[in-house]
Structures are given as structure tokens and as C-alpha cells.
Backbone as numpy.savetxt, mean C-alpha at the origin, in Angstrom:
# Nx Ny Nz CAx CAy CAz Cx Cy Cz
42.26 6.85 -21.04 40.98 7.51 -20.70 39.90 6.46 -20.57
39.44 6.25 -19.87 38.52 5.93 -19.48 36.91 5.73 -20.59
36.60 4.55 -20.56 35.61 4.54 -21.74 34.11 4.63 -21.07
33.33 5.39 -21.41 32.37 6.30 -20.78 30.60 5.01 -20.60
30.03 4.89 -19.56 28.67 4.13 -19.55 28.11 4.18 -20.45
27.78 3.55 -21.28 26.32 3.87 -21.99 25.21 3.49 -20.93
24.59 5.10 -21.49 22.77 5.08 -20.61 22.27 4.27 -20.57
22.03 3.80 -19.73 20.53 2.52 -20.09 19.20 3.14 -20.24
18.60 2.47 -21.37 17.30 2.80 -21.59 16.30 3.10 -20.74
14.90 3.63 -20.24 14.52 4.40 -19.04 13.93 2.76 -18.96
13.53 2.12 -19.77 13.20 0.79 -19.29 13.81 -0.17 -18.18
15.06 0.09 -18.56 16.17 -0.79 -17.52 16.62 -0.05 -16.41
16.45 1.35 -16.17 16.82 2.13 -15.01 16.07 1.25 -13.79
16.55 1.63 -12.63 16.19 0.96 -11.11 14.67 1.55 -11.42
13.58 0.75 -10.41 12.48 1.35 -9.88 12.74 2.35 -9.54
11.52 3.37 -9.31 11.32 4.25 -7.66 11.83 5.25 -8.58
12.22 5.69 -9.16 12.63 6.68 -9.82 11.97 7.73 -10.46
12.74 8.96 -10.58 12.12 9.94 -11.10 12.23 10.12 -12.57
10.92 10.09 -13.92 11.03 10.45 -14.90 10.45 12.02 -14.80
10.84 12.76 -15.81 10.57 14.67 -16.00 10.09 14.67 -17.52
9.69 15.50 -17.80 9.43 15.80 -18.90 8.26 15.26 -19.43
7.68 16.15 -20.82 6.14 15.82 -21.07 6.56 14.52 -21.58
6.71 14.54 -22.70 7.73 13.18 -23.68 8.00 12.05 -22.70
8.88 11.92 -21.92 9.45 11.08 -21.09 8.10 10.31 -20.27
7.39 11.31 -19.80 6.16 11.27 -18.96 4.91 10.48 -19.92
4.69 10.73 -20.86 4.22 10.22 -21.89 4.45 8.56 -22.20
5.81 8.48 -22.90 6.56 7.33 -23.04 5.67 6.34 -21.60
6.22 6.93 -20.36 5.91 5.83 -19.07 4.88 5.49 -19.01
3.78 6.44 -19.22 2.56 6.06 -18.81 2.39 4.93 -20.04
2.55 5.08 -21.51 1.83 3.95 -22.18 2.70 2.93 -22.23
3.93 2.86 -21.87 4.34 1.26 -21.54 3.38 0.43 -20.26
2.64 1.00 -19.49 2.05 0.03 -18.71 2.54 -0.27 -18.06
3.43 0.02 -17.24 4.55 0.24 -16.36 3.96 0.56 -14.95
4.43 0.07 -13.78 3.18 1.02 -12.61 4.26 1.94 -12.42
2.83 2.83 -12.01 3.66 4.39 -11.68 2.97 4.97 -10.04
3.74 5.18 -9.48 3.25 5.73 -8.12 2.48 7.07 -8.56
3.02 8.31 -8.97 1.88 9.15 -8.39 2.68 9.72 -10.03
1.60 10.91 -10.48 2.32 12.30 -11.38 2.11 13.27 -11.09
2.85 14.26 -10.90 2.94 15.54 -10.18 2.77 16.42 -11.72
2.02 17.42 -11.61 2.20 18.22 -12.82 1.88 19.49 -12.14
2.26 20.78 -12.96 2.94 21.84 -11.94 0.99 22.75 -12.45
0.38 23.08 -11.13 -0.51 23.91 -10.92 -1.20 25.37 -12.03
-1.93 24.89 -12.09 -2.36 25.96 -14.01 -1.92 25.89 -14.97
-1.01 24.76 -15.24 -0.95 24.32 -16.57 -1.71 23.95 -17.42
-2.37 24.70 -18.32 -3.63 24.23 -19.24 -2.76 23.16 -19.63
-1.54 23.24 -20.41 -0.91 22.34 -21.86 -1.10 20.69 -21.44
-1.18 20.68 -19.70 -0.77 19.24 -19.58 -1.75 18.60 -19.36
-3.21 18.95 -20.14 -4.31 18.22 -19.99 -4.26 16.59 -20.61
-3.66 16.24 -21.86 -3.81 15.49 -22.33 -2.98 14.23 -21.57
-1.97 14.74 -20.84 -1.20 13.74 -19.62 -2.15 13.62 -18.37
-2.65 14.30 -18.45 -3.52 14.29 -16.95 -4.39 13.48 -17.35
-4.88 13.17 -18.26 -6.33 12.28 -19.08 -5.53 10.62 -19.20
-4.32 11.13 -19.80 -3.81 9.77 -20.03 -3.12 8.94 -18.50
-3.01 9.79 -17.53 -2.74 8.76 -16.29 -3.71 8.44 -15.65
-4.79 9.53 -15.70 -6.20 8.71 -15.11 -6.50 7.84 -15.88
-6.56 7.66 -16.58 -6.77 6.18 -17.84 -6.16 5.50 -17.47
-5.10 5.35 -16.63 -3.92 4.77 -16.45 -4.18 3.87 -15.11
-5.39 4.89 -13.96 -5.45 4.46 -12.90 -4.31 5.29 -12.06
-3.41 6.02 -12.37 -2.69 6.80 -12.09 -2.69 8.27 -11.16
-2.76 8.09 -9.32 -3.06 9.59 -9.06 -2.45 10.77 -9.70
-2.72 11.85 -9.97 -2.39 12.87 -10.51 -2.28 14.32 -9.52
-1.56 14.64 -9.20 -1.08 15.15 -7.91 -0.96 17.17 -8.05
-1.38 17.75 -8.26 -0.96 19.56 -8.67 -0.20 20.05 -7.30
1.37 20.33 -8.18 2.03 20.65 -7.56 2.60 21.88 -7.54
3.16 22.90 -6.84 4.01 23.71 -7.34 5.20 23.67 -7.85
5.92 24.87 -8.76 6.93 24.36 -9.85 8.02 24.46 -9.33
8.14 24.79 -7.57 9.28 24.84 -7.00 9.67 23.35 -6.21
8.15 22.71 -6.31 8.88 21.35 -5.60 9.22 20.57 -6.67
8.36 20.99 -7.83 8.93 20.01 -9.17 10.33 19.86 -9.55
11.16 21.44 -9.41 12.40 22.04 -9.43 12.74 21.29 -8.46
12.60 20.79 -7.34 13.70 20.23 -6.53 13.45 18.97 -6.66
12.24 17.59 -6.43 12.33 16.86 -7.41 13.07 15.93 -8.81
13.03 17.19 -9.28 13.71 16.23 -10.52 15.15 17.14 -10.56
15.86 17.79 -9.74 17.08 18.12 -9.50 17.90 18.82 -10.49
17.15 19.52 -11.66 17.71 20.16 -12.24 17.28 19.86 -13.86
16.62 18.85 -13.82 16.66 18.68 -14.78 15.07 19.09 -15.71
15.14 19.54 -16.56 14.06 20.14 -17.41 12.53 19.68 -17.37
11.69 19.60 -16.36 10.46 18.84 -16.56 9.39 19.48 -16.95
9.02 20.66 -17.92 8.35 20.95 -18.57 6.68 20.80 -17.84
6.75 21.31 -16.64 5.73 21.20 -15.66 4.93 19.74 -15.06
6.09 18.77 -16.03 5.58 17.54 -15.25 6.63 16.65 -14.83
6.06 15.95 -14.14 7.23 14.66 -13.24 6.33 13.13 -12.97
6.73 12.09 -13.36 6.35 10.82 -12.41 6.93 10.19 -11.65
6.77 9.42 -10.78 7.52 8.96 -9.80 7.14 7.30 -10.08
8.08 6.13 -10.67 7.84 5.31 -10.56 7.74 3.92 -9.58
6.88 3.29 -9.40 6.58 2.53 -8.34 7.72 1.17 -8.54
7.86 0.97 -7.10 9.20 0.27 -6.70 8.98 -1.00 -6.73
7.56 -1.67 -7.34 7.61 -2.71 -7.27 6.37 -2.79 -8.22
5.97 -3.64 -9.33 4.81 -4.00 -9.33 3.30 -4.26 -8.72
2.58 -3.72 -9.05 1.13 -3.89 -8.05 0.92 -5.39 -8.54
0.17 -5.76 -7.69 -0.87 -7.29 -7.75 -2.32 -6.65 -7.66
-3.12 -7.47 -7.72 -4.16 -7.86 -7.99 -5.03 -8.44 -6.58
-6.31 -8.21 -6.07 -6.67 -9.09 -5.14 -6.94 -10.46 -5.25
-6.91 -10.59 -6.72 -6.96 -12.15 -7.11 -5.58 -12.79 -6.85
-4.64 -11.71 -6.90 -3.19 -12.48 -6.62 -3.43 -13.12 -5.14
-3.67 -12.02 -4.38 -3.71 -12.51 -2.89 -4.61 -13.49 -2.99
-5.80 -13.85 -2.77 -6.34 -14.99 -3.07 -6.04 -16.05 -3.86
-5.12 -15.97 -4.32 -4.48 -17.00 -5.27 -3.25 -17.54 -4.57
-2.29 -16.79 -4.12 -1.16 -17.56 -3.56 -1.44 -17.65 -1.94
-2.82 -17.41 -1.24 -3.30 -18.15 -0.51 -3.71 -19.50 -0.71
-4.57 -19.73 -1.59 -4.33 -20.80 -2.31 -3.48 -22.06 -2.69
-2.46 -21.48 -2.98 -1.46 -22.27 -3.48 -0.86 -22.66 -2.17
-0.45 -21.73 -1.19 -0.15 -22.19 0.18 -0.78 -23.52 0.63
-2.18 -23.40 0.43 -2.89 -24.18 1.41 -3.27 -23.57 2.41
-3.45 -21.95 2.60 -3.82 -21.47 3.60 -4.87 -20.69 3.86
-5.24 -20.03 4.77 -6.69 -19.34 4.92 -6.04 -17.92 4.75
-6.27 -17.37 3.93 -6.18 -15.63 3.84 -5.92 -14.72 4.78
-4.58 -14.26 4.68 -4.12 -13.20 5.86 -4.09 -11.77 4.91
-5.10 -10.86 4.99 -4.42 -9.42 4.57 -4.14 -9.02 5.64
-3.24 -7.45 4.78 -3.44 -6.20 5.90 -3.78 -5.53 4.91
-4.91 -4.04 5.40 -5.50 -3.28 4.34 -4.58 -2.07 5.45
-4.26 -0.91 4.90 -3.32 0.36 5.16 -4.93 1.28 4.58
-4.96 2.28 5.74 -6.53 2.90 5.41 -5.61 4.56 5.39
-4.80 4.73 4.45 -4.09 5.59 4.72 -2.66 6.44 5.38
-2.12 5.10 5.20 -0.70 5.34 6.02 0.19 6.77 5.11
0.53 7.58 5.61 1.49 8.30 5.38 3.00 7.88 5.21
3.56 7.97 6.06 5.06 7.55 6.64 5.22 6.51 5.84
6.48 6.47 4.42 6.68 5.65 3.64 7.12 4.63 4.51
8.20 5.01 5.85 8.92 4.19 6.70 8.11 3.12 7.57
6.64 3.84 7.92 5.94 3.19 8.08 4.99 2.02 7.47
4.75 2.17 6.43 4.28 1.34 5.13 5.29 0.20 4.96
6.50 0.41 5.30 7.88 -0.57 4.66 8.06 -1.26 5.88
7.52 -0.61 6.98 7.87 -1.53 8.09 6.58 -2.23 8.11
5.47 -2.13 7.85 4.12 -3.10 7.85 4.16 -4.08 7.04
4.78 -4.15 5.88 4.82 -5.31 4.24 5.65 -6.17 5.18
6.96 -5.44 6.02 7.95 -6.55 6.42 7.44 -7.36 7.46
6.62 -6.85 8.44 5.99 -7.60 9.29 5.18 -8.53 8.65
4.13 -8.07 7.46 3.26 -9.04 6.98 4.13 -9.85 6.13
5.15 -9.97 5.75 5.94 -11.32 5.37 6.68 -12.19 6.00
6.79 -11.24 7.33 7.21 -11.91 8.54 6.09 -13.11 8.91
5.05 -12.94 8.76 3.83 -13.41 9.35 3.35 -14.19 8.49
3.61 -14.24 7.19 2.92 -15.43 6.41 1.86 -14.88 5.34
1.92 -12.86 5.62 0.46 -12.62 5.23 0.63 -12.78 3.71
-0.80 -13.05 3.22 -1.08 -13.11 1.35 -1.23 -11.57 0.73
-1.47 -10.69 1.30 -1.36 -9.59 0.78 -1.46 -8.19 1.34
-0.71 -6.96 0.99 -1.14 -6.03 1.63 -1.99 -4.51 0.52
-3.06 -4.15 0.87 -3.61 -3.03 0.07 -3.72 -2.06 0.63
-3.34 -0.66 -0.15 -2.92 0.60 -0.02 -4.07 1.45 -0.43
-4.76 2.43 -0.48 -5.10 2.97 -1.18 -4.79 3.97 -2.64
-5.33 4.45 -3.32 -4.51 5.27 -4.49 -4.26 6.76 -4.14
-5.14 7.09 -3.33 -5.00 8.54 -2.83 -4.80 9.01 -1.27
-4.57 9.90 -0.95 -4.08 10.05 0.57 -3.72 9.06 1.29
-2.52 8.67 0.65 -1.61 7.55 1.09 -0.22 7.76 0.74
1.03 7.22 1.17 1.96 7.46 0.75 2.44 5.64 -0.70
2.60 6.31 -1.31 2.91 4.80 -2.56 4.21 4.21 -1.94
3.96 3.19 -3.49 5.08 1.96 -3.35 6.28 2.55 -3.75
6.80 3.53 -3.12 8.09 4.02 -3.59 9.35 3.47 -3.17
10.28 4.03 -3.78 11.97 3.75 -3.21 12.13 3.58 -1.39
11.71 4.42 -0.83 11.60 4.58 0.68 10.80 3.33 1.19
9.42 3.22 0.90 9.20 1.80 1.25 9.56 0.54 0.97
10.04 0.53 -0.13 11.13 -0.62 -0.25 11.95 -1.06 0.55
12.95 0.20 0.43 13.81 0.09 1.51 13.73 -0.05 2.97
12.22 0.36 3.16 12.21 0.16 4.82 11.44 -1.16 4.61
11.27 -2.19 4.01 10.42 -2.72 4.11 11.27 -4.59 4.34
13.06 -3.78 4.09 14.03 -4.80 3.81 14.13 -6.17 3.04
13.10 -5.94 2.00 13.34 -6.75 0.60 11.71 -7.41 0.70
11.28 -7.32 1.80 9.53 -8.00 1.80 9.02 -7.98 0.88
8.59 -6.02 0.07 8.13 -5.91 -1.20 8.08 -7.00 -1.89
9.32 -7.53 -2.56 9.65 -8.67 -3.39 9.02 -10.03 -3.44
8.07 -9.92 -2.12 7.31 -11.23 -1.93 5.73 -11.13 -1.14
5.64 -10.09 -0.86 4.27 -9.93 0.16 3.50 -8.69 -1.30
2.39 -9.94 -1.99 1.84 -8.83 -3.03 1.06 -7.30 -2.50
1.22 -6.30 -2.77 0.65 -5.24 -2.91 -0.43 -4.34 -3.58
-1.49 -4.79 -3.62 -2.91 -3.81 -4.10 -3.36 -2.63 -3.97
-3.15 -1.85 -4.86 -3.28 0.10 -4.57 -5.48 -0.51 -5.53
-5.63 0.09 -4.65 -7.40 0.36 -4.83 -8.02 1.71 -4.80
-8.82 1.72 -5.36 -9.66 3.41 -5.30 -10.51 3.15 -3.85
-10.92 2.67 -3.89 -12.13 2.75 -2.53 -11.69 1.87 -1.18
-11.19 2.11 0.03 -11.19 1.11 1.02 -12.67 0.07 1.37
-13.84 1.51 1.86 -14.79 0.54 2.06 -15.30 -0.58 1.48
-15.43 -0.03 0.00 -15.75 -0.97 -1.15 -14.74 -2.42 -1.52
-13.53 -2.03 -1.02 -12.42 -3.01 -0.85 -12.80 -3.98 0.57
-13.43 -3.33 1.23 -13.81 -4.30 2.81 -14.88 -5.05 2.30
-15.81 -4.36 1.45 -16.67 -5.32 1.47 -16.68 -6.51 0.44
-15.49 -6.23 -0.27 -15.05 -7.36 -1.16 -14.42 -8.58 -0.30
-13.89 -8.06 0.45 -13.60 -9.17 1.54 -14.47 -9.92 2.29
-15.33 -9.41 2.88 -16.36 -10.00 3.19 -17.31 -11.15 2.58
-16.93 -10.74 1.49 -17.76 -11.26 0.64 -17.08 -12.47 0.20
-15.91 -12.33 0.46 -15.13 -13.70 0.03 -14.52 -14.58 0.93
-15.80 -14.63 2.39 -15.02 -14.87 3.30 -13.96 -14.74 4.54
-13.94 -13.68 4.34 -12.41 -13.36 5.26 -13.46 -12.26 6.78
-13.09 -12.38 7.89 -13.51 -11.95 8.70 -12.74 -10.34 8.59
-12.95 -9.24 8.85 -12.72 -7.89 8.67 -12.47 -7.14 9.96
-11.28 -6.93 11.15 -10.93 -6.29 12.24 -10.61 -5.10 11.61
-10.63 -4.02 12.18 -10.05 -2.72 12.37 -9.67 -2.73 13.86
-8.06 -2.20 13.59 -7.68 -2.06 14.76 -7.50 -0.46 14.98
-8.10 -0.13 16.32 -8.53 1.14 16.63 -8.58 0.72 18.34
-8.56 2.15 18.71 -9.07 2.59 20.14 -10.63 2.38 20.51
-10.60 1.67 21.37 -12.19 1.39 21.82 -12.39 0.28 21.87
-11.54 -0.84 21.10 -12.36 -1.85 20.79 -12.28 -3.20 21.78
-12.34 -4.88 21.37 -12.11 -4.93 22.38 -10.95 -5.73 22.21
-10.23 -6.28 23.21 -8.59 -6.77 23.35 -8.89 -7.85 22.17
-7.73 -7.73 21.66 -7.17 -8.68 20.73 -7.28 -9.96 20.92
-7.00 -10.11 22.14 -6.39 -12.17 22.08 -8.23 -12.42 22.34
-9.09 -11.69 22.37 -10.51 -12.44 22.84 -10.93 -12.32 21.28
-10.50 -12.23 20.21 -11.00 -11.86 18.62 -10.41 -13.53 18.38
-11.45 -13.87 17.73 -11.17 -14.96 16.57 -10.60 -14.62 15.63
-9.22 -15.20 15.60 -8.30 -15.08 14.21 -8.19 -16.12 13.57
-9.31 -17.11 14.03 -8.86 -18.48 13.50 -9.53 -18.95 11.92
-9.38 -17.96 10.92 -10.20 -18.01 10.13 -9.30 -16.85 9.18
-9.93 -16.81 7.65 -9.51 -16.09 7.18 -9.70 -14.72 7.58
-8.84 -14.09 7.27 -8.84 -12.71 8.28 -7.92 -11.32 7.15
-8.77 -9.95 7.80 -8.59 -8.95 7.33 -7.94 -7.91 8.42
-6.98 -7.28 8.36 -6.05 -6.71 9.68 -6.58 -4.83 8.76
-7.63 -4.11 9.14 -7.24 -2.49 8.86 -6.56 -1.78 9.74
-5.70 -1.14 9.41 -4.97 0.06 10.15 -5.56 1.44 9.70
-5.61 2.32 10.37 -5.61 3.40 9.80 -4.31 4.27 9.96
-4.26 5.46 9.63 -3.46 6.34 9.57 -3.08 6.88 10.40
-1.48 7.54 10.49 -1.00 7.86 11.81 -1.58 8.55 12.53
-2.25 10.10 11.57 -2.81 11.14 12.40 -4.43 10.84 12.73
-4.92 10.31 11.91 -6.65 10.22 12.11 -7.25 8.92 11.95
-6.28 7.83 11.99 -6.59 6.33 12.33 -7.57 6.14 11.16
-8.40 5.09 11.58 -9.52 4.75 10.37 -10.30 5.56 9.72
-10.96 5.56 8.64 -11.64 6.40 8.48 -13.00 6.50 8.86
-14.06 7.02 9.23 -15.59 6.65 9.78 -16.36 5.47 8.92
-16.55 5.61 7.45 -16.90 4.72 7.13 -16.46 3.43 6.76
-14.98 3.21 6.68 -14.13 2.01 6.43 -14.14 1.35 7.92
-14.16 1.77 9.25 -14.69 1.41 10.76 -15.59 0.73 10.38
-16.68 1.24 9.58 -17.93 1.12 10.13 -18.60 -0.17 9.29
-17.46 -0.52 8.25 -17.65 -1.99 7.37 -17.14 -2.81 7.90
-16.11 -2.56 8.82 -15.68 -3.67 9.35 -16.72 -4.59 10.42
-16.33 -5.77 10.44 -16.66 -6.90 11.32 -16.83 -6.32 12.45
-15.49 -6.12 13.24 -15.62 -5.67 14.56 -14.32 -4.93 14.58
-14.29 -4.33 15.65 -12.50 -3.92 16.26 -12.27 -4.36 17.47
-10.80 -4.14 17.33 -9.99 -4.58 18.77 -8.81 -3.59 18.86
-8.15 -3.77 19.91 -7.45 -2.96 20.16 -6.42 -3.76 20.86
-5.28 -3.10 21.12 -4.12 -3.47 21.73 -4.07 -3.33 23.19
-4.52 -3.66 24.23 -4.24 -3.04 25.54 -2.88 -2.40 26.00
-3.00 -1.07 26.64 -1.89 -0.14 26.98 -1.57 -0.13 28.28
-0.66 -0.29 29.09 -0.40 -0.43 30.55 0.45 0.95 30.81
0.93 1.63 30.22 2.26 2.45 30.23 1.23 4.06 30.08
1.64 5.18 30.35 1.32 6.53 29.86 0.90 7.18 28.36
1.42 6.10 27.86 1.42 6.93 26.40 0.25 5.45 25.51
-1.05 5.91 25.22 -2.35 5.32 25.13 -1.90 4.42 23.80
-1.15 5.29 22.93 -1.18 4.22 21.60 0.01 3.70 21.24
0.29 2.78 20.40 1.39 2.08 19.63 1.63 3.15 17.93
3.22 3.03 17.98 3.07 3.55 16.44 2.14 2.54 15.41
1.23 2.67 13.79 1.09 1.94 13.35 1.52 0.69 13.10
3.09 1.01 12.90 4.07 -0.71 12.18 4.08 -1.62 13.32
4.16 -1.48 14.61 4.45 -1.71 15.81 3.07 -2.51 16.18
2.17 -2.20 15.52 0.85 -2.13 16.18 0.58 -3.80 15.16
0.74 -3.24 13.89 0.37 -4.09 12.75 1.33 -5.72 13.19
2.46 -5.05 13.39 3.85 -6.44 13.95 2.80 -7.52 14.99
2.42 -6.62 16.27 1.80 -7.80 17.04 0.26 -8.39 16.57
-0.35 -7.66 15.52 -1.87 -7.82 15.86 -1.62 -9.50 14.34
-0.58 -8.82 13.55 0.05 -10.11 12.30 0.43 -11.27 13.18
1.26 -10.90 14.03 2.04 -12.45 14.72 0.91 -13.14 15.23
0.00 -12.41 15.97 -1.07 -13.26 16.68 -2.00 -13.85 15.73
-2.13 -12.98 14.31 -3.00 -13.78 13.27 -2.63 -15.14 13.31
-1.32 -14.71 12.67 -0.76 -16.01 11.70 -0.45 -17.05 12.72
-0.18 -17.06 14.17 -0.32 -18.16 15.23 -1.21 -18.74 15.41
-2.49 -17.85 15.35 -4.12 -18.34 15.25 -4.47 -19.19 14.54
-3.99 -18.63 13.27 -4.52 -19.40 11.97 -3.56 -20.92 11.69
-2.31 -20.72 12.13 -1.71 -22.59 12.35 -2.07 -23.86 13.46
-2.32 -22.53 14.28 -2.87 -23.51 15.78 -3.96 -23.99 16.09
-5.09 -23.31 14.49 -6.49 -23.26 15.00 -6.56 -24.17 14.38
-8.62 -24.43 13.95 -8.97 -25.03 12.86 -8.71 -24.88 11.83
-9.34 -25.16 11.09 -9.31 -25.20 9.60 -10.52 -24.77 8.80
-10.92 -23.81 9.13 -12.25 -23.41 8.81 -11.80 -22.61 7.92
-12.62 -22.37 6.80 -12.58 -21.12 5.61 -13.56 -20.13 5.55
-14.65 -20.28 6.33 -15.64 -19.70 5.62 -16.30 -18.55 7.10
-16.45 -17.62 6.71 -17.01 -16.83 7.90 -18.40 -17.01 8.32
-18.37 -17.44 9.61 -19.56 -17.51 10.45 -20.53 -16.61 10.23
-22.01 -16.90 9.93 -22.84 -15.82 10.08 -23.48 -15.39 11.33
């Protein structure tokens, strides 16, 4: 007969995973552990004191119904709550500025102003590690997280292109600014790409599949550009979009000067 696994502790389980239960849910949040999102099931008075402790946490907190919780955690008992743990460690914007640094190079983000499509998110990290970039930031809410799915679409990038979940985009643009880095949003309207100075530290926003940037995260930015379209169909998917507007950064930024500091 066969001698049976011992469990591994929820510590050593894979990322991306689903913990259930109040207890369990509890446990995660105070190890300090990142956690993508917590779902807790809709009019539950009892689960106030979890709801307090993941916002403390920095943690979105998500009200769900108890039939997606039920499918979710697949059977297993979650006592009106669930977390979903994040597939990779968050960084810091000091990280990105830091292993720019260490490069020797001028600052490549990409800021995600709301991406949905995990597949899409996993295909943007891989492009920006394709490209050299120092970091990519997400927002914490109406966004899709650092889950199992973006990992996987992201084909091991995660592991090396740091990731920053932030409360505020605008307030995140203007941190950039402030430290130098020139700020594009790429959007409809703007003007062609190859006439934008990338030769400098630089900020790449995308917005979201269905409603692109948001009005006021546009409206911090530097300038926009856009992709020119020759064909019927006006736009590029996001990842697609992010792939060429990264390659042309990071060509810019080896071929150019050597300037750090943004022009006033």
C-alpha cells in the first residue's frame, strides 16, 4: 500500500491559490503574505473583523455571492469567506527605481490603468521583460491581480519584471513625474509614436480593454500617442499595443542619449 503525502503546510502550498475559511483567512492575512483580492459572501455581519483586518492589510475586499464562493473554493467549507493568493510578491516603486539603478539605466515603466483580461496583464509583464522594462504597476481595484492566470500567461516574466499594485493611478503618475520619468498614455487621438521622445526615462499608461484610460489619469499624463492604423479595424488589443510602444522605448533609450532628467 502505498504510503500517503503529508500536507504541506498552507505556507509551502504553490502561489495563486485558493485559501476558505474564516480561520484559514485569518492565519493569511497576518503572515504578511501578499494576497490578491478577499471575497466574503454579501450580508455577512460576522465577517467584519476580516474585512477590517485586510484593509489594514492593503487588501481589496470584494462582496460576493455565496454561489460563486461555492464554486470557487470547490467544495470546500468557506464559512462566507475566501482569499485568493497573489502569484508573486509585490515590489515597491522604490524597487523599480532601484534595479534601474543598478542596471545603469534610465527608467522604463508600464503603468496598467485597469486591465481586466488576466491573459492580458501576463502578456504585458512578458513584453516588459522582453524590453528591459524596471517595472510594471497595477492598480488595487478594478483591475484584474497578480494571479495564477497571469503568471502563466506572462511565461515566467513575473519572476523578474517587479510588480506594484497602488491605490491611486493619477497620484502614481504624478509620482513619476516627479522623479523624472516623462509620462505617455497611449490612447486614440494622440500623436504617432516614433515622433515622441523616448529617449529619456519614460512612463508607458495603458488603459483598459473596454474604456481605455481613465479621464483623469489622461489628463496627468505628459502627452499621448498613439499607434497608427492602416487596416479596418481602428485599434490594437492592449498586450499587442504595449509589445510595440516597449520595443520602441527600450531601442530609444540604448540608441539615444543619456539624459536622466525630464525637460521642462
Amino acid at each position: 500500500m502505498d504510503q500517503k503525502k503529508k500536507r504541506p503546510d498552507r505556507a509551502d502550498r504553490p502561489s495563486g491559490e485558493i485559501v476558505a475559511g474564516r480561520n484559514a483567512v485569518r492565519e493569511l492575512l497576518l503572515t504578511g503574505r501578499s494576497v490578491d483580492r478577499v471575497f466574503v459572501a454579501k450580508g455577512d455581519g460576522r465577517l467584519g473583523e476580516l474585512v477590517a483586518l485586510a484593509k489594514e492589510a492593503g487588501v481589496p475586499v470584494v462582496d460576493a455571492e455565496r454561489p460563486k464562493l461555492d464554486a470557487m473554493c470547490g467544495g470546500i467549507a468557506h464559512q462566507g469567506v475566501a482569499a485568493v493568493t497573489a502569484a508573486h510578491e509585490f515590489a515597491s516603486l522604490d524597487d523599480v527605481f532601484r534595479l534601474a539603478e543598478v542596471r545603469g539605466e534610465r527608467p522604463l515603466v508600464v503603468v496598467c490603468d485597469g486591465i481586466e483580461d488576466p491573459h492580458n496583464l501576463g502578456a504585458i509583464i512578458r513584453s516588459a521583460e522582453c524590453a528591459g522594462a524596471h517595472g510594471v504597476v497595477i492598480p488595487k481595484r478594478r483591475s484584474v491581480g497578480l494571479n495564477a492566470t497571469v503568471a502563466k500567461a506572462s511565461a515566467g516574466a513575473v519572476e523578474y519584471v517587479p510588480v506594484v499594485r497602488v491605490s491611486n493611478i493619477p497620484e502614481l503618475i504624478e509620482k513619476l513625474k516627479s522623479s523624472g520619468l516623462w509620462v505617455y498614455a497611449a490612447d486614440m487621438g494622440g500623436s504617432p509614436y516614433r515622433e515622441a521622445d523616448f529617449d529619456r526615462g519614460v512612463a508607458i499608461v495603458l488603459g483598459s480593454e473596454g474604456g481605455g484610460i481613465s479621464p483623469l489619469a489622461k489628463k496627468r499624463c505628459d502627452a499621448v500617442v498613439s499607434i497608427p492604423m492602416y487596416g479596418r479595424i481602428n485599434s490594437l488589443n492592449v498586450s499587442a499595443a504595449a509589445a510595440i510602444l516597449l520595443n520602441h522605448a527600450a531601442i530609444s533609450q540604448r540608441e539615444g542619449g543619456v539624459s536622466h532628467v525630464k525637460e521642462k
